[in-house]
N, C-alpha and C positions, 0 to 999 in steps of 0.2 A: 494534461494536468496530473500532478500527483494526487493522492485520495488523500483524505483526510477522516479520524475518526472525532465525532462529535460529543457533546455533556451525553448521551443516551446509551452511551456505553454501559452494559452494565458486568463488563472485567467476565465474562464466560470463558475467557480464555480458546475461544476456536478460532481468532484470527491468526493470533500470533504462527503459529506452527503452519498455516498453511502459507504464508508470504515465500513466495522461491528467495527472495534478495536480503533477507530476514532484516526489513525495514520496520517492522511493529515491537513495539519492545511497551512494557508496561511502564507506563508515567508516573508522574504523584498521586492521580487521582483516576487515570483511567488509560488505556492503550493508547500508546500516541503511532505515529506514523513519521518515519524521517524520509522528508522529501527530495535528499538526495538520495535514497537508496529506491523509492517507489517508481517501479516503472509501469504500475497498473496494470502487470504480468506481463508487456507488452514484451515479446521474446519467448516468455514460456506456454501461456496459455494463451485463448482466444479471449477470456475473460477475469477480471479481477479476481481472483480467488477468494480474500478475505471478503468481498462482496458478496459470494454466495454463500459461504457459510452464518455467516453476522445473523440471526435470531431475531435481530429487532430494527436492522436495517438502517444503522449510525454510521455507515464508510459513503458519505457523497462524495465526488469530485471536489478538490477545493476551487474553488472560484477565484483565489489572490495566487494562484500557480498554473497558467491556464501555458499548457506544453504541444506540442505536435506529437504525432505517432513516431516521426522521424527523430525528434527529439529525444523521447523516452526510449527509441530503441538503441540512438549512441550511448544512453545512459547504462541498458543493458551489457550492449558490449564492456564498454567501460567498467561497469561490475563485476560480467564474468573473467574478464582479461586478468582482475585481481583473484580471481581465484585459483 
């Protein structure tokens, strides 16, 4: 699944910089999350990055993008390949 950030955001700005795939970018109203770039750090870390920083705990899994480990990590490759 790609992560998704929720209305409870409230813009602290400590997700954004931590995404390895820099899938969080600031929306009209709040951080959004592009879920073709979110691999749930799968590739770089063990765990979501923006998940542990997030203050007030708005980054759930989206539940309408429900992906495999497998999935997310061709997504990685596929990401870094373009770097």
């Amino acid at each position: 699944m790609a992560l998704m950030i929720t209305d409870e955001c409230i813009n602290c700005d400590v997700c954004e910089p931590e995404c390895p795939n820099h899938a969080i970018s600031q929306g009209a109203e709040i951080y959004e999350i592009d879920p073709e770039l979110c691999t749930e750090c799968v590739g770089h870390f063990n765990e979501p990055q923006c998940q542990q920083v997030c203050p007030v705990d708005c980054i759930p899994l989206d539940p309408d993008r429900k992906e495999s480990k497998e999935t997310l990590m061709d997504r990685y490759i596929r990401i870094t390949a373009k770097a």
